[in-house]
N, C-alpha and C positions, 0 to 999 in steps of 0.2 A: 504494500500500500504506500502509495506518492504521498505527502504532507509540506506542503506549505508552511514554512515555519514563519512565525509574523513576532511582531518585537516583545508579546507578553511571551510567548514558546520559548524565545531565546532567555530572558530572562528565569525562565523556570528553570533552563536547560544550567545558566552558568552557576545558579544558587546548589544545585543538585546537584551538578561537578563538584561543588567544596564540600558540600554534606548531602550526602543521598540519606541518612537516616532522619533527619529536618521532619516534623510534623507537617501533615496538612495545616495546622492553622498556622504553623510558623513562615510557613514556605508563602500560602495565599499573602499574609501580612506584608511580606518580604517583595512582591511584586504586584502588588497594589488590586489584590481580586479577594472578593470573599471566596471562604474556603468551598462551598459545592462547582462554580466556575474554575476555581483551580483544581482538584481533584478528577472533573471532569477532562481538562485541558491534559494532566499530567497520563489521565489512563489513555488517550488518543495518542499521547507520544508511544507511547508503551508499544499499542496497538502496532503502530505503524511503523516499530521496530528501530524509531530513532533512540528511545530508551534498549539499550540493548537487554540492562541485568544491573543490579545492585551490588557491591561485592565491598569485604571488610578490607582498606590496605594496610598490610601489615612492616614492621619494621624491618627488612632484610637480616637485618645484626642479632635482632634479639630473639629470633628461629630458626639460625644455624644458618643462615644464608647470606652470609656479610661479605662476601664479594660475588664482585660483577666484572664478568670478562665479556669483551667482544670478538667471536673468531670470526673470520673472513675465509671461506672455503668455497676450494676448487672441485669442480666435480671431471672424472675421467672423459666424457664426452657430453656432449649439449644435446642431446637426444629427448623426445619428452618420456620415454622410459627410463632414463635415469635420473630425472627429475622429479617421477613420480613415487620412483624406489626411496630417493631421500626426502621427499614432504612425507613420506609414510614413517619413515624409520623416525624421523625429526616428531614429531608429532608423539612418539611412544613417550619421550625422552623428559620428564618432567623438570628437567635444571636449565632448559633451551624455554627460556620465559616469548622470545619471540626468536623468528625466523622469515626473513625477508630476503625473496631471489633478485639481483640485482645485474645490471648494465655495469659494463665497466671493467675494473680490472679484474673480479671476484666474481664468482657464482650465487654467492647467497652471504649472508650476513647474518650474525646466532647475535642474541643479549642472553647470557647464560649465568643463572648464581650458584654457589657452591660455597660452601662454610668458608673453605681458605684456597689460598694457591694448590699445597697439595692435592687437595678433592676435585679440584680441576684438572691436576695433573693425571689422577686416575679416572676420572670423568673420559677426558680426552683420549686417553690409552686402550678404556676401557670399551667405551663406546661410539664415540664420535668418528676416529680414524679407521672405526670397524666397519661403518656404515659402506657398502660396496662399493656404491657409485662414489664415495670421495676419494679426492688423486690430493688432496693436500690440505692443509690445515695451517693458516698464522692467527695469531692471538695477540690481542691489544686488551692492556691492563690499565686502567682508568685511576690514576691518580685520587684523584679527587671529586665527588660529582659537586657541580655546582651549580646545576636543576636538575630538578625531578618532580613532572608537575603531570597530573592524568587528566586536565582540565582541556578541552580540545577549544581551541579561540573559535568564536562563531560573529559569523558576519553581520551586520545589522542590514 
């Protein structure tokens, strides 16, 4: 379902980015509708699949998953059979938080966490390099993050 987003939708959308747990009457208050109008408003997003899902975000650090590495991977050949073998095998993989196949000098691009370097290092041993269709594996270790924000900008 198409949906028209108009400038109260956005409003609901960018308050729900910072807190999805927010009450209906706080949320209505907060963008200037009484709460049956906003409720109303908020299940049509739902519907129409712009609200995707609700979800708790958690602190990386404090459940064992305090680092984040980016690997950059080559696959054997550009075929869409071995492209299918690794979004399958990727997808098993619960430490590969995302996975995006790119233009360029790389095949795909992992955001992957794992408690420390070590866990990575056998992550990577264990599973990653096993994957058939990959011919290569580099990995970039992030210093520092200095965003991290799940809030998507939306256009008015």
């Amino acid at each position: 379902m198409s949906m028209a987003l108009d400038e109260i939708d956005r409003r609901i959308l960018k308050v729900l980015q910072r807190d999805g747990r927010i009450s209906n009457v706080d949320l209505a208050s907060e963008v200037g509708l009484s709460p049956s109008p906003c409720l109303r408003r908020v299940r049509l997003l739902e519907d129409a699949g712009i609200i995707d899902r609700y979800v708790a975000v958690l602190d990386p650090a404090k459940v064992g998953a305090g680092l984040t590495v980016f690997a950059r991977v080559w696959f054997k050949t550009q075929d869409a059979e071995v492209t299918l073998q690794f979004a399958e095998a990727i997808r098993r993989l619960p430490e590969v938080m995302e996975c995006y196949l790119t233009t360029g000098e790389c095949d795909a691009i992992l955001r992957i966490v794992t408690a420390d370097l070590h866990s990575y290092w056998r992550f990577q041993a264990d599973h990653l390099t096993r994957i058939p269709s990959v011919l290569n594996v580099k990995t970039d270790v992030p210093m520092e993050t200095l965003k991290r924000s799940f809030e998507l900008p939306l256009a008015s």
